[in-house]
Residue frames relative to the residue before (quaternion, step in Angstrom):
aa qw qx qy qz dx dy dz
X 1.0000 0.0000 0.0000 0.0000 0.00 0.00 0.00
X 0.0703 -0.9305 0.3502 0.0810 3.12 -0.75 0.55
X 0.3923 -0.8503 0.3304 0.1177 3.36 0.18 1.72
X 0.2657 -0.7360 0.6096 0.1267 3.63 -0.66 1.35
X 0.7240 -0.2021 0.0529 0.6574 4.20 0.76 -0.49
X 0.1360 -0.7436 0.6465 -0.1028 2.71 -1.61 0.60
X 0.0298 0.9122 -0.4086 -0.0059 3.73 -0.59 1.14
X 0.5770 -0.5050 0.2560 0.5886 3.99 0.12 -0.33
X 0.5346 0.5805 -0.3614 0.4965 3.52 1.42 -0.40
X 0.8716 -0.0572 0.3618 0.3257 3.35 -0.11 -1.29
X 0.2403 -0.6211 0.6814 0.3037 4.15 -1.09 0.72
X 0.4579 -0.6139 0.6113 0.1995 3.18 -1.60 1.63
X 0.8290 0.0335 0.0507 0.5560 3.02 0.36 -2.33
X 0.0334 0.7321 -0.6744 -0.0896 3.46 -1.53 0.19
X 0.3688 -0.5986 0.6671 0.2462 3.63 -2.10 -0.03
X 0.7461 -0.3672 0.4390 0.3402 3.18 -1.67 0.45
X 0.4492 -0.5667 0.6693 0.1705 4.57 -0.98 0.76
X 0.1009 -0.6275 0.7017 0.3220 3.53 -0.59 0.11
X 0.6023 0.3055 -0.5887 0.4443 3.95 0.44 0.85
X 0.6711 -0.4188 0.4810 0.3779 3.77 0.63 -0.12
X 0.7734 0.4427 -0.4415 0.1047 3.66 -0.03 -0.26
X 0.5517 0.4226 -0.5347 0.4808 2.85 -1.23 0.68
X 0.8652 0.3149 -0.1267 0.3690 3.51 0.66 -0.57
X 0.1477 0.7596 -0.3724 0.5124 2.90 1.71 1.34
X 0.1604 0.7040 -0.6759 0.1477 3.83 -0.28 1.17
X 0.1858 -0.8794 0.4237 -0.1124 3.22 -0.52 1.34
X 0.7347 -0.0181 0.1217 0.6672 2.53 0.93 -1.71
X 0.1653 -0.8862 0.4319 -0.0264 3.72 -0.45 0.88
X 0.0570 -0.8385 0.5413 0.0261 3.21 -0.02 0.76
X 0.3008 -0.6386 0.7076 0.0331 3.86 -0.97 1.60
X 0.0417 0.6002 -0.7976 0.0442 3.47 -1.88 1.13
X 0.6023 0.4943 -0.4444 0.4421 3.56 0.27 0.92
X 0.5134 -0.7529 0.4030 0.0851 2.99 -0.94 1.90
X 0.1242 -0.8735 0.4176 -0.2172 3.44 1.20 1.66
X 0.4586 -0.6082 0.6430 0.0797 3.24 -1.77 0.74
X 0.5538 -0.5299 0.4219 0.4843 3.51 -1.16 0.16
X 0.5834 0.6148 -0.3751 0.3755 3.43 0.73 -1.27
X 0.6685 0.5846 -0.1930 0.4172 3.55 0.84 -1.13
X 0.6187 0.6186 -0.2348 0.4236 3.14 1.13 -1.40
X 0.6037 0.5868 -0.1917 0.5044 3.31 0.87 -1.38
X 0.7894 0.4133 -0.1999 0.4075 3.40 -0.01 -1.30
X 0.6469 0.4435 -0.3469 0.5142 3.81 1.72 0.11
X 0.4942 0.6311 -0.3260 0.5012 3.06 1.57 -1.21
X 0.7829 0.4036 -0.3633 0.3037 3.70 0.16 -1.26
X 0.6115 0.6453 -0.4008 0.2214 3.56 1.30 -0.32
X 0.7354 0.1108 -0.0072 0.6685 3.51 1.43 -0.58
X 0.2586 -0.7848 0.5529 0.1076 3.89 0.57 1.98
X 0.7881 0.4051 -0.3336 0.3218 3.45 -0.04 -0.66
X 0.6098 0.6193 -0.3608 0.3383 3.89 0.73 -0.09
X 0.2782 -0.7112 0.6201 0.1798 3.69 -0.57 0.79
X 0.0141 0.8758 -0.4822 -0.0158 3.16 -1.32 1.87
X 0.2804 -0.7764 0.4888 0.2823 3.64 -0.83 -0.03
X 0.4395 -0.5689 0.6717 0.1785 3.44 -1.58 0.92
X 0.2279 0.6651 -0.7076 0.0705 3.28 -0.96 0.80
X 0.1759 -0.6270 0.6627 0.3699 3.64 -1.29 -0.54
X 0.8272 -0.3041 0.3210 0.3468 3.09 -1.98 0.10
X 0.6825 0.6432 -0.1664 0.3045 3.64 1.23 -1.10
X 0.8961 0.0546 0.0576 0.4368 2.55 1.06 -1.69
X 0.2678 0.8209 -0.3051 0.4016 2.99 1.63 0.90
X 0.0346 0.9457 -0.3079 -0.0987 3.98 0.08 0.62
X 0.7494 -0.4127 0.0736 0.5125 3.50 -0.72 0.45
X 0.8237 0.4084 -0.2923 0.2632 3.65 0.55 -0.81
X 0.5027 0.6627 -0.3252 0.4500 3.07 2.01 0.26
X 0.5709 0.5256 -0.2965 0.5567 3.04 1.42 -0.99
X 0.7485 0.4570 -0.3783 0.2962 4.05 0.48 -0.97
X 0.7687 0.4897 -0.1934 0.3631 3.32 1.62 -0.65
X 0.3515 0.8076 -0.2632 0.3936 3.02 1.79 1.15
X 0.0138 -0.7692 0.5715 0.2855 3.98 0.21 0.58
X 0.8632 0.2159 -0.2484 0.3829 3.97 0.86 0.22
X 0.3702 -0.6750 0.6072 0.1967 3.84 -0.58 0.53
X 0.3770 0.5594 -0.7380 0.0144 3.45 -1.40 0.07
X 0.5227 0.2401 -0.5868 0.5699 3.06 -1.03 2.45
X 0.4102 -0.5688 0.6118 0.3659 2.58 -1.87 -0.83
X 0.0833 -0.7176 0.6701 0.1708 3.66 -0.94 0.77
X 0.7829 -0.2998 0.2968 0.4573 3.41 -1.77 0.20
X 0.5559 -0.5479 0.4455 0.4385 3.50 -1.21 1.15
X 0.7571 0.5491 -0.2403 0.2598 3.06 0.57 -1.91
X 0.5248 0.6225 -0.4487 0.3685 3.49 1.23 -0.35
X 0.6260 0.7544 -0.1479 0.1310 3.74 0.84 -0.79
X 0.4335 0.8005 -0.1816 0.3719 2.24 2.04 -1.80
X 0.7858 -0.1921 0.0501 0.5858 4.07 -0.84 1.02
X 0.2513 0.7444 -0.5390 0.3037 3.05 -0.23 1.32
X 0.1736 -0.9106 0.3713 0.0523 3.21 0.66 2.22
X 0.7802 0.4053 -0.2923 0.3762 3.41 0.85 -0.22
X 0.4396 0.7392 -0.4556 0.2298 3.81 1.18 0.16
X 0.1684 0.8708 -0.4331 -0.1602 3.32 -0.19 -0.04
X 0.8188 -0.0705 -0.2238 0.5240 3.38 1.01 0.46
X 0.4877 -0.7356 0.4699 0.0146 3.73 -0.65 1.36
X 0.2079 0.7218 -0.6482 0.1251 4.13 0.09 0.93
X 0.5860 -0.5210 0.6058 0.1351 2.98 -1.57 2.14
X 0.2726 -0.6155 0.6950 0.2525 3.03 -1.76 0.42
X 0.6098 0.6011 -0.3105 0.4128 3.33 2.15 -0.53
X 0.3611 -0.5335 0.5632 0.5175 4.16 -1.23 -0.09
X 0.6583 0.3985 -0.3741 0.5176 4.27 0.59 -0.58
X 0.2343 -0.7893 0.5665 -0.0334 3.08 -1.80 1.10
X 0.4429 0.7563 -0.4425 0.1899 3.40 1.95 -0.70
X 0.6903 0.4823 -0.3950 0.3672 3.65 0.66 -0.12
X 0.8071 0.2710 -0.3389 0.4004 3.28 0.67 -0.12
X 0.6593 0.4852 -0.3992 0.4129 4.12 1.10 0.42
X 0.3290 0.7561 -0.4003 0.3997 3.02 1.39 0.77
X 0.5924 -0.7082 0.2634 0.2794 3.74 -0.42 1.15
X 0.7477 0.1550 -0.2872 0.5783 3.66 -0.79 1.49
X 0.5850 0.6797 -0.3697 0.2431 3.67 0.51 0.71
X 0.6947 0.3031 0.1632 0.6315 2.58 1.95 -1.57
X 0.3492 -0.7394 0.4945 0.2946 3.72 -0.04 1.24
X 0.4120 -0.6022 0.4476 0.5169 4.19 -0.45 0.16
X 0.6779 0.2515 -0.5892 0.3606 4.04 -0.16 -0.30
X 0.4690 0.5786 -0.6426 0.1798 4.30 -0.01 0.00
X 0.2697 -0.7271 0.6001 0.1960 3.31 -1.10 0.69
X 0.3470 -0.7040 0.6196 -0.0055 3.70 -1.27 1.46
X 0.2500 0.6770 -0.6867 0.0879 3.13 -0.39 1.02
X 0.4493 -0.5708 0.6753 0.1275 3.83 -1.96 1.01
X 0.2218 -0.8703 0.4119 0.1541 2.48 -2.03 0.43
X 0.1618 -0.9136 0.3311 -0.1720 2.84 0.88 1.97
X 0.6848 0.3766 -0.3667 0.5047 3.23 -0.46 1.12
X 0.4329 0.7092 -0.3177 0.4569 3.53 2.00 -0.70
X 0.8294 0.4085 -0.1158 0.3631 3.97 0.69 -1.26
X 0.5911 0.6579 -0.3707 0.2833 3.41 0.87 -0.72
X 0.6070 0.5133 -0.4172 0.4405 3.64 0.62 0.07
X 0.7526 0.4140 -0.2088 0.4676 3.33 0.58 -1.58
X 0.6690 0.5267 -0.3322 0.4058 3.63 0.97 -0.31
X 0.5894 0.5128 -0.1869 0.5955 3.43 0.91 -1.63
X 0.7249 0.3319 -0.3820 0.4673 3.97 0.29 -0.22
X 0.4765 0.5571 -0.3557 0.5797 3.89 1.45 -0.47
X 0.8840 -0.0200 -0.2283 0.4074 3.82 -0.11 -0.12
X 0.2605 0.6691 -0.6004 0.3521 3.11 1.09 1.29
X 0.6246 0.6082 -0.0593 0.4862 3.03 1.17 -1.21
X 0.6447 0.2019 -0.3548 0.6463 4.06 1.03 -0.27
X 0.6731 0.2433 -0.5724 0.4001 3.97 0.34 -0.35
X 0.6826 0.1559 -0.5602 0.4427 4.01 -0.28 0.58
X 0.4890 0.3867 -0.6816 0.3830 3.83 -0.25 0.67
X 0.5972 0.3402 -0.4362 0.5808 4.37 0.67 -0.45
X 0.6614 0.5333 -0.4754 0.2284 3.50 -0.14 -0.89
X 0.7516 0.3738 0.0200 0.5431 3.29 1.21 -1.33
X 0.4883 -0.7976 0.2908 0.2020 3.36 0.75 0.13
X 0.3155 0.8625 -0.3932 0.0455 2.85 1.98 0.41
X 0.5618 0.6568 -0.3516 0.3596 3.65 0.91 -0.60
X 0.6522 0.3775 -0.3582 0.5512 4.05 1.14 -0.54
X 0.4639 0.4903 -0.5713 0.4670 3.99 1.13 -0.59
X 0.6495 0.6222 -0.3104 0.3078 3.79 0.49 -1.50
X 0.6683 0.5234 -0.2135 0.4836 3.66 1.03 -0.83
X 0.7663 0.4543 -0.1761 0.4187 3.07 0.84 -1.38
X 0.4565 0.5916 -0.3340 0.5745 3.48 1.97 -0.17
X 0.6740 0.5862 -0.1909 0.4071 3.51 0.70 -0.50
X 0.6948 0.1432 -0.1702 0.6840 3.30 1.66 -0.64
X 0.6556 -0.5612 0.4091 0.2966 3.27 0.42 0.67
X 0.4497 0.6538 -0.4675 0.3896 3.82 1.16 0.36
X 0.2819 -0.6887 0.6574 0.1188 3.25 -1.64 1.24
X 0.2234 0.8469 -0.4320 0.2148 3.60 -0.12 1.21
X 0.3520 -0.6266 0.6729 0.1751 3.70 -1.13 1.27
X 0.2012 -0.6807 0.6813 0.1790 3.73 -1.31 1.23
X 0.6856 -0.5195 0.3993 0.3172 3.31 0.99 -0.59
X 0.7845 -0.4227 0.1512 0.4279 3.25 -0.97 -0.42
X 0.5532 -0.6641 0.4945 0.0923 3.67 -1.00 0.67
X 0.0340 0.7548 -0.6336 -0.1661 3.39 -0.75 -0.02
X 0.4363 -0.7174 0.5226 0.1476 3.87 -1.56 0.92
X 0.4257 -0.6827 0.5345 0.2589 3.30 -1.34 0.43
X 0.2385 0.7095 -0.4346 0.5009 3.47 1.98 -0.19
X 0.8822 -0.0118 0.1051 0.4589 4.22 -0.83 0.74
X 0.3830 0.6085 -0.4827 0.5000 3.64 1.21 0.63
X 0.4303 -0.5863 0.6464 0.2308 3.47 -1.75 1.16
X 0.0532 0.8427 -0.5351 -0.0272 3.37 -0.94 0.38
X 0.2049 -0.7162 0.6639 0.0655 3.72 -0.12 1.32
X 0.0159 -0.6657 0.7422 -0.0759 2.82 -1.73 1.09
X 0.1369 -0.8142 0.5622 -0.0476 3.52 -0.26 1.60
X 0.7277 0.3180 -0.2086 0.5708 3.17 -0.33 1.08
X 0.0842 0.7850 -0.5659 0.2376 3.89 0.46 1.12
X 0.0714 0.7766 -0.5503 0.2984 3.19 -0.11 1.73
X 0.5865 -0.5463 0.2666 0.5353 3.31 -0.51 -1.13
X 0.4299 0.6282 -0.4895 0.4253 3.12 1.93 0.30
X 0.8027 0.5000 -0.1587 0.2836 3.02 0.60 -1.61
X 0.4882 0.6086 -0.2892 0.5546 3.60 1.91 -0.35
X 0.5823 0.4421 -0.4007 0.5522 3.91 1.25 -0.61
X 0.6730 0.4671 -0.4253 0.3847 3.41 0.17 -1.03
X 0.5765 0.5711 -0.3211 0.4883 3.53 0.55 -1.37
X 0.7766 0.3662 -0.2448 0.4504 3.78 0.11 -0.26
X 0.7127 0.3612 -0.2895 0.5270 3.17 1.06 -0.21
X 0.5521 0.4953 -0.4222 0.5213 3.55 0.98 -0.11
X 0.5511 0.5828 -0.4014 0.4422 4.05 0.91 -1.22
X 0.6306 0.5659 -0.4033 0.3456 3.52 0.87 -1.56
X 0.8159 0.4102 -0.1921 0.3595 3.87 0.72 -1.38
X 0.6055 -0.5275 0.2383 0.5461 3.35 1.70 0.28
X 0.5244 0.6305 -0.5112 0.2571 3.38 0.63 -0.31
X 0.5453 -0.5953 0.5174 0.2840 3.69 -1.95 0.89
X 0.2262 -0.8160 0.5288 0.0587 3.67 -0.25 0.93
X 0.0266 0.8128 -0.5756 0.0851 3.68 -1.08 1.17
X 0.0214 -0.9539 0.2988 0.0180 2.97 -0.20 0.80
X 0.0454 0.9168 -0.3952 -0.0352 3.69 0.02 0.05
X 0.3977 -0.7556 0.5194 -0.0339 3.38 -1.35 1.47
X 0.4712 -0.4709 0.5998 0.4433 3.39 -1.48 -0.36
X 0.7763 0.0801 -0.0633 0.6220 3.74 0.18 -0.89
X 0.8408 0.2910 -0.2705 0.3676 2.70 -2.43 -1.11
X 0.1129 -0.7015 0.7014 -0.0560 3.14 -1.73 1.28
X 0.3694 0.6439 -0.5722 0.3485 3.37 0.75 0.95
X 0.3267 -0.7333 0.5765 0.1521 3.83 -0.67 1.61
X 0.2459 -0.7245 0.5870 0.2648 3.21 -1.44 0.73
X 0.6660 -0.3909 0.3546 0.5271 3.47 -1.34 0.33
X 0.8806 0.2874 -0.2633 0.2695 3.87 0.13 -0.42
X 0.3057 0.6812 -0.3453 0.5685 2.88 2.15 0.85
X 0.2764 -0.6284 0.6837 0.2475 4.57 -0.63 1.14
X 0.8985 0.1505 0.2784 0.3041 3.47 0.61 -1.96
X 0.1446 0.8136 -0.5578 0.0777 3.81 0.42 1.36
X 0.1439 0.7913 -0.5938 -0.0228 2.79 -1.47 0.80
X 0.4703 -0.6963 0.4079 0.3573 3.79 -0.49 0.35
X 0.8336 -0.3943 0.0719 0.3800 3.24 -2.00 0.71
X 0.6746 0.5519 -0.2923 0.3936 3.51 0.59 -1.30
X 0.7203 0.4040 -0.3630 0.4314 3.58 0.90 0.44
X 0.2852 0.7468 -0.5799 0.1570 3.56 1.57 -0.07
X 0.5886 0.7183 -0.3385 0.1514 3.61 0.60 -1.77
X 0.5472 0.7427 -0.1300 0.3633 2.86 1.76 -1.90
X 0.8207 0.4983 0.0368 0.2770 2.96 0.28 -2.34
X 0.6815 0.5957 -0.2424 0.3491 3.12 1.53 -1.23
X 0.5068 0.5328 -0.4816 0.4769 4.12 1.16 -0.35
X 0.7877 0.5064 -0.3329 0.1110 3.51 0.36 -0.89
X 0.5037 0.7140 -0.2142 0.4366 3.15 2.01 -1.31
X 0.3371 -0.6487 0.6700 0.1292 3.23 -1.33 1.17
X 0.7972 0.0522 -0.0578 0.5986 3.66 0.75 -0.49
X 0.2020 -0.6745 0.7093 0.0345 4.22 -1.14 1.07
X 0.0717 -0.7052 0.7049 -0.0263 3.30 -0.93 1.41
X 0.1883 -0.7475 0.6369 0.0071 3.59 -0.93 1.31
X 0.3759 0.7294 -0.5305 0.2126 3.44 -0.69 1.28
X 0.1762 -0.8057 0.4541 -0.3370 2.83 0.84 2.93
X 0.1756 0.6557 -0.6616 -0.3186 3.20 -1.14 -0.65
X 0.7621 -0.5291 0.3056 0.2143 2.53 -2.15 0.26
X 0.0105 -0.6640 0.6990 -0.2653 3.32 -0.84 1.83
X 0.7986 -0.3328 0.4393 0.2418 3.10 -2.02 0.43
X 0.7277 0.4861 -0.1986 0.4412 3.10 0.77 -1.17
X 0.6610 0.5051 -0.1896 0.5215 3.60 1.18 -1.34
X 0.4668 0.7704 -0.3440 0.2651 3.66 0.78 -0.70
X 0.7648 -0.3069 0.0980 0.5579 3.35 0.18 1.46
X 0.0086 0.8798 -0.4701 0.0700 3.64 1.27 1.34
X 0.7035 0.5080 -0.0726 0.4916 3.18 1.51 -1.76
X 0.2579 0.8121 -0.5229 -0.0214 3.67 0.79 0.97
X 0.9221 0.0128 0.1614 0.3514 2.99 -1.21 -0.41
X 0.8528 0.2606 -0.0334 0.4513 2.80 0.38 -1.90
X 0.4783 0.5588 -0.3819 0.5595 3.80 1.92 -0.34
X 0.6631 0.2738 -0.4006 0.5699 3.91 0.64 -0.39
X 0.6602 0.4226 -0.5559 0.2767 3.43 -0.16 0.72
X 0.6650 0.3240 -0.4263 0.5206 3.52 1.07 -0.13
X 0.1034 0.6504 -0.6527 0.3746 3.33 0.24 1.48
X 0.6509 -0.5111 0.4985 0.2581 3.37 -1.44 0.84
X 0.4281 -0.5203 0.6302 0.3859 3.74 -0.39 0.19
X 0.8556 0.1190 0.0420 0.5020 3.44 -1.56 0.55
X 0.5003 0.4206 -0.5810 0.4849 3.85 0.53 1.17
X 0.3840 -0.6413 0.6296 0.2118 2.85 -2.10 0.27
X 0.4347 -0.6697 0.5757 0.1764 3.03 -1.80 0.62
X 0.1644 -0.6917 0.6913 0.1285 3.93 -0.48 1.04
X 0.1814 0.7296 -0.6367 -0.1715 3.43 -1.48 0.55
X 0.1295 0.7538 -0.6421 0.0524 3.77 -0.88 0.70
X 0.4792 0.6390 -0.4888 0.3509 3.44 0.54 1.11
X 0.7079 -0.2534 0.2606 0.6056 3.56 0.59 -1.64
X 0.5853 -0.4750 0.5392 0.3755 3.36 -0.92 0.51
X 0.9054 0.3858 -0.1532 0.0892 3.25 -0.20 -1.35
X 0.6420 0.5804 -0.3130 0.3912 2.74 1.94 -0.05
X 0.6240 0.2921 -0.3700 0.6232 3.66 0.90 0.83
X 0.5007 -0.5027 0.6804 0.1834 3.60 -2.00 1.09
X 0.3250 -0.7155 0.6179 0.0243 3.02 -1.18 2.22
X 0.7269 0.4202 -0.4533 0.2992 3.32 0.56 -0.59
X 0.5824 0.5990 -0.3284 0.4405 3.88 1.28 -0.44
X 0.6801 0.5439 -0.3072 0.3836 3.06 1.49 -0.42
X 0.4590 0.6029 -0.3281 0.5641 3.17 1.56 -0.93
X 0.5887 0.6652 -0.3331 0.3160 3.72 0.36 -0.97
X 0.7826 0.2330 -0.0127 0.5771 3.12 0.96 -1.93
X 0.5187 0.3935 -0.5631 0.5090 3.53 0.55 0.76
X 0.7114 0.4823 -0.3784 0.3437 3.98 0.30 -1.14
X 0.7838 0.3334 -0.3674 0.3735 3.57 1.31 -1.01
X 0.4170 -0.6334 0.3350 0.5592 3.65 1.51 0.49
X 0.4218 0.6868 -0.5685 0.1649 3.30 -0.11 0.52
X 0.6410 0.0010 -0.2313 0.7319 3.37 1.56 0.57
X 0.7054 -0.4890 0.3925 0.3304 3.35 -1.79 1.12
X 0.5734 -0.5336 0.4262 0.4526 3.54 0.20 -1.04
X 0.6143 -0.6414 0.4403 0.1318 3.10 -2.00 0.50
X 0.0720 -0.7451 0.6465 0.1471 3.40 -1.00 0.32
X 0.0356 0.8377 -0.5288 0.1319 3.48 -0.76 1.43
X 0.2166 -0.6904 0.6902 0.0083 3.51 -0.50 1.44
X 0.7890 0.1685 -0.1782 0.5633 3.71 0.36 -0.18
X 0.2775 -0.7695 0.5696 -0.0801 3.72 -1.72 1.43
X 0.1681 -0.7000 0.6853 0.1099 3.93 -1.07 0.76
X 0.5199 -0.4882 -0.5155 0.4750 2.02 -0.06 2.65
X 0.3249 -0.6326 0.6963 -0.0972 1.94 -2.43 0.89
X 0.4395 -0.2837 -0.7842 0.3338 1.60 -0.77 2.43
X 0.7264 -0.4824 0.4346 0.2250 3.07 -1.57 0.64
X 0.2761 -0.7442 0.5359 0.2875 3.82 0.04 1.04
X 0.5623 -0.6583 0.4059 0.2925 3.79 -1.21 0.35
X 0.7931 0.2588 -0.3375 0.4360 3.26 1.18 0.16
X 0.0867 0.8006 -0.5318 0.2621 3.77 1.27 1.46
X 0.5758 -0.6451 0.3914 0.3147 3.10 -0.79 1.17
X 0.7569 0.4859 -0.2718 0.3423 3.39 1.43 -1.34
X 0.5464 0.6351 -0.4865 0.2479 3.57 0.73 0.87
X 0.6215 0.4259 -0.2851 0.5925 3.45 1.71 -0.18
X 0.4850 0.6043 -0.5002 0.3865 3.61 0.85 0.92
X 0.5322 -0.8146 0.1644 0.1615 3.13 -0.11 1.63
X 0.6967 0.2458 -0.1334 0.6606 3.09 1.71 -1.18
X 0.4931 0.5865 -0.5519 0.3291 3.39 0.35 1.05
X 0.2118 0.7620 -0.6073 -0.0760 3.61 -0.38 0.31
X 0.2664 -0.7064 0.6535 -0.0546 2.77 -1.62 1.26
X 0.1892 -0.7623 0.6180 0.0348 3.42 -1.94 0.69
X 0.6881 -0.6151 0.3041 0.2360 3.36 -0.63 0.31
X 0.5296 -0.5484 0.3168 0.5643 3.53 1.59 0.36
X 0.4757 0.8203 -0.2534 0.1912 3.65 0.99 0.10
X 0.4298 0.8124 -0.1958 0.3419 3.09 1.88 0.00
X 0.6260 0.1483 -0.2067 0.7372 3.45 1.50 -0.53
X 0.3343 0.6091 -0.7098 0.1154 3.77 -0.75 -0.51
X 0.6004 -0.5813 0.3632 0.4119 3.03 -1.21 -1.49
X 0.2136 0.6533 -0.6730 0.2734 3.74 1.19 1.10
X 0.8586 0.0718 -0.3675 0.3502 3.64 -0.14 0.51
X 0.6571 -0.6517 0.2762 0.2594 2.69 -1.14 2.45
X 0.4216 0.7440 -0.3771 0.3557 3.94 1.60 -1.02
X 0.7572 0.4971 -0.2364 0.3517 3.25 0.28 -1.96
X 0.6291 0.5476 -0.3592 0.4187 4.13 0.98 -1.25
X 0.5099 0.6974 -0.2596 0.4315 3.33 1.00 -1.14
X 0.7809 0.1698 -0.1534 0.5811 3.52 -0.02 -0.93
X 0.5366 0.4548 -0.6134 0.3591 3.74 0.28 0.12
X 0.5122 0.6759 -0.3430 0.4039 3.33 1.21 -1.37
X 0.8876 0.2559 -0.2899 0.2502 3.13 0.12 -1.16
X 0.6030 0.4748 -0.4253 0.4796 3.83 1.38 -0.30
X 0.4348 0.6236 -0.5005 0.4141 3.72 1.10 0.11
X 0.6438 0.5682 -0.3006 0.4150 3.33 0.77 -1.72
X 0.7174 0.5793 -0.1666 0.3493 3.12 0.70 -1.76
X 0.6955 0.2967 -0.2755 0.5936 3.79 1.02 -0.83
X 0.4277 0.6731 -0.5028 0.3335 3.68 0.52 0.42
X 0.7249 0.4540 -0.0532 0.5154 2.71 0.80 -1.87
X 0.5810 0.3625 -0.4638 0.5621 3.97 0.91 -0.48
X 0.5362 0.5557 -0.5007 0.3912 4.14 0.23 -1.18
X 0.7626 0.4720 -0.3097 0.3158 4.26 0.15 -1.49
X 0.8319 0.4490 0.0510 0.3219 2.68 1.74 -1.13
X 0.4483 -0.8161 0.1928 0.3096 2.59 2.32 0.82
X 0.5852 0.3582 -0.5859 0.4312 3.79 0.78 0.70
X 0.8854 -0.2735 0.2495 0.2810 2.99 -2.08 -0.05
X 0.7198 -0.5904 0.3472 0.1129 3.22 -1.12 0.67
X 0.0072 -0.6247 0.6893 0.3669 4.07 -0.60 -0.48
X 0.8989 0.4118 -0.1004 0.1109 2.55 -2.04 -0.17
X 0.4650 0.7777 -0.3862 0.1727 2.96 1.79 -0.31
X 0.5604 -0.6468 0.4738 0.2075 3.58 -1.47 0.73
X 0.2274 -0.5389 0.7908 0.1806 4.41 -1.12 1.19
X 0.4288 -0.6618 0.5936 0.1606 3.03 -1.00 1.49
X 0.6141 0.5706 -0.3374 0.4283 3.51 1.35 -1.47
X 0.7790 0.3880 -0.2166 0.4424 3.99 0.50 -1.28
X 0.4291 -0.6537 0.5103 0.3580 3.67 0.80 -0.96
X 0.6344 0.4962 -0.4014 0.4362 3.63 1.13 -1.02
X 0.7212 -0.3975 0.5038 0.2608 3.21 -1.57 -0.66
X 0.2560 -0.8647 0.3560 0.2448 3.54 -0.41 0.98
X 0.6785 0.3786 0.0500 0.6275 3.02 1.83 -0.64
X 0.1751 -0.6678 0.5879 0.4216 3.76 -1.13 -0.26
C-alpha cells in the first residue's frame, strides 16, 4: 500500500493495495432511516458486501464492533476498541464526538457529511431572521389572545450587513439567500480567500473583532473545537452593532448564554435566533426561555425533516463507498486535530 500522508491522528490520502487492504467493506453497517430506493443506490456502490439496517436506537455494541464500515452515527461509546472498523461516514456535518481521544483507532478514516445540510438549514433561519425582523412572534401572541394590534415598525433584510462566520456549505446557503433579498454579504473563514460571486466581502478569523460593529445581523455556523469554545463571549457580543441580531446554527457552546440573555433583555441587541443551546437540551427552567426576542428550536434545523437533506447524505455516502472499494480518495474527510473537513 502505498501511503501519500500520514499523521498520529489519521490516513488523509491513500491508493488502492493490490491485496485490497484497507479497502475491504464486508460487513457494513447502515444508520440511516432509508428507503428501498435508497438502499439500492448504497448497495449498488460495493455489490459484494453484506449489509445491515439498524438505527441509532436500536442498534448494539457487537453489531456496531463487527463492522469494517459505518454510514451514520452509532453510540460513541459503542466504538471504543473496535478491531475491525476501518472507516466511519457521519450521517452528521459535526464530528466533536467522535475525534475525541480513545474512540477511534488512528488508521480509521472519518469522513462528514458536509455539504448534506445547507439548504434545509440556511432556509430554517431564513425564516427566524424575518420572524425577528418582522415581529412575527408578538403578531403570533397577540393571535393567541385575541388582540388586534400594530407592533410597529419592522426592520428589512433588503440593504442589511450580514456577517456570516463560518462559510461552509451552511453558511454559503444562507449567504445566497440573504444576497437574493438585497442584503450586503460578508463573510469570513479559517482559510482560502477566494470570494464567491455571492460573497460583497471575505475575510478570515483574525478580523472578526473588526467586522462585528458593522453587521446588522451575525450568523454563527462553527463547530465545536477548542478554538470555537465560548468564542462569542461576553465581551465579543458587545462589539455587536447596537440593535443586531445574533443567528446561531452551529454549536451552542460557542457563545455565553447568560451575556446573551443580558444583551437581548437590556435591548441592546434586537434578538436572537438559535437552532442550537449551551446546554443542550435546554433545562425547563433557563432563564433563556422567557426572553422575548429570542426564539429558539430544538437543534432541528438539519436532521432529517427535510426529505431533501437524507437524499444528499445518501448520495455522498453512496459516493464514498464506491471511492473507499475503489481505492481513490475520499470526500469530506475529518482533521481529527481541527474537527473541520480536510477536503470536500
Amino acid at each position: 500500500m502505498k501511503l501519500l500522508y500520514k499523521n498520529k491522528f489519521m490516513f488523509l490520502l491513500y491508493q488502492k493495495s493490490e491485496d485490497g487492504e484497507f479497502m475491504n467493506a464486508n460487513n457494513i453497517l447502515v444508520l440511516l432511516p432509508i428507503n428501498e430506493r435508497q438502499k439500492n443506490l448504497i448497495e449498488s456502490a460495493s455489490l459484494n458486501s453484506n449489509y445491515v439496517y439498524k438505527t441509532y436506537d436500536n442498534v448494539d455494541k457487537a453489531t456496531v464492533q463487527n463492522a469494517d464500515v459505518i454510514i451514520g452515527n452509532p453510540p460513541v461509546e459503542m466504538l471504543i476498541d473496535s478491531s475491525n472498523l476501518k472507516w466511519l461516514q457521519l450521517n452528521s456535518a459535526g464530528s466533536d464526538a467522535y475525534i475525541k481521544e480513545g474512540i477511534l483507532k488512528k488508521e480509521v478514516l472519518l469522513t462528514n457529511a458536509s455539504g448534506a445540510y445547507g439548504l434545509a438549514i440556511s432556509e430554517h433561519m431564513m425564516g427566524v431572521l424575518l420572524q425577528i425582523f418582522k415581529k412575527l412572534h408578538l403578531y403570533r401572541n397577540n393571535q393567541k389572545l385575541h388582540l388586534w394590534k400594530d407592533e410597529g415598525k419592522v426592520k428589512s433584510i433588503y440593504n442589511s450587513k450580514i456577517l456570516i462566520i463560518g462559510l461552509g456549505d451552511i453558511g454559503e446557503e444562507f449567504a445566497k439567500r440573504v444576497k437574493a433579498f438585497g442584503a450586503y454579504t460578508i463573510g469570513v473563514r479559517r482559510k482560502n480567500t477566494e470570494k464567491p460571486d455571492f460573497i460583497d466581502e471575505l475575510y478570515l478569523m483574525d478580523k472578526i473583532d473588526e467586522l462585528l460593529p458593522k453587521a446588522d445581523v451575525v450568523m454563527l455556523s462553527m463547530p465545536s473545537t477548542k478554538e470555537t469554545y465560548k468564542m462569542f463571549s461576553r465581551d465579543k457580543l458587545m462589539l455587536m452593532k447596537r440593535g443586531a441580531v445574533l443567528l446561531n446554527a452551529g454549536r451552542g457552546n460557542v457563545l455565553d448564554t447568560d451575556a446573551l440573555c443580558d444583551l437581548v433583555e437590556s435591548n441592546y441587541l434586537l434578538g436572537a435566533g438559535l437552532d442550537v443551546t449551551d446546554p443542550e437540551p435546554l433545562p425547563k427552567d433557563h432563564r433563556i426561555w422567557n426572553v422575548e426576542n429570542i426564539m429558539i428550536t430544538p437543534h432541528i434545523s438539519g436532521g432529517f425533516h427535510l426529505p431533501e437533506t437524507i437524499e444528499r447524505i445518501v448520495g455522498i455516502s453512496a459516493d464514498n463507498l464506491r471511492r473507499f472499494t475503489s481505492g481513490e480518495k475520499l470526500m469530506n474527510i475529518v482533521d481529527f486535530h481541527t474537527g473541520y473537513r480536510t477536503s470536500k
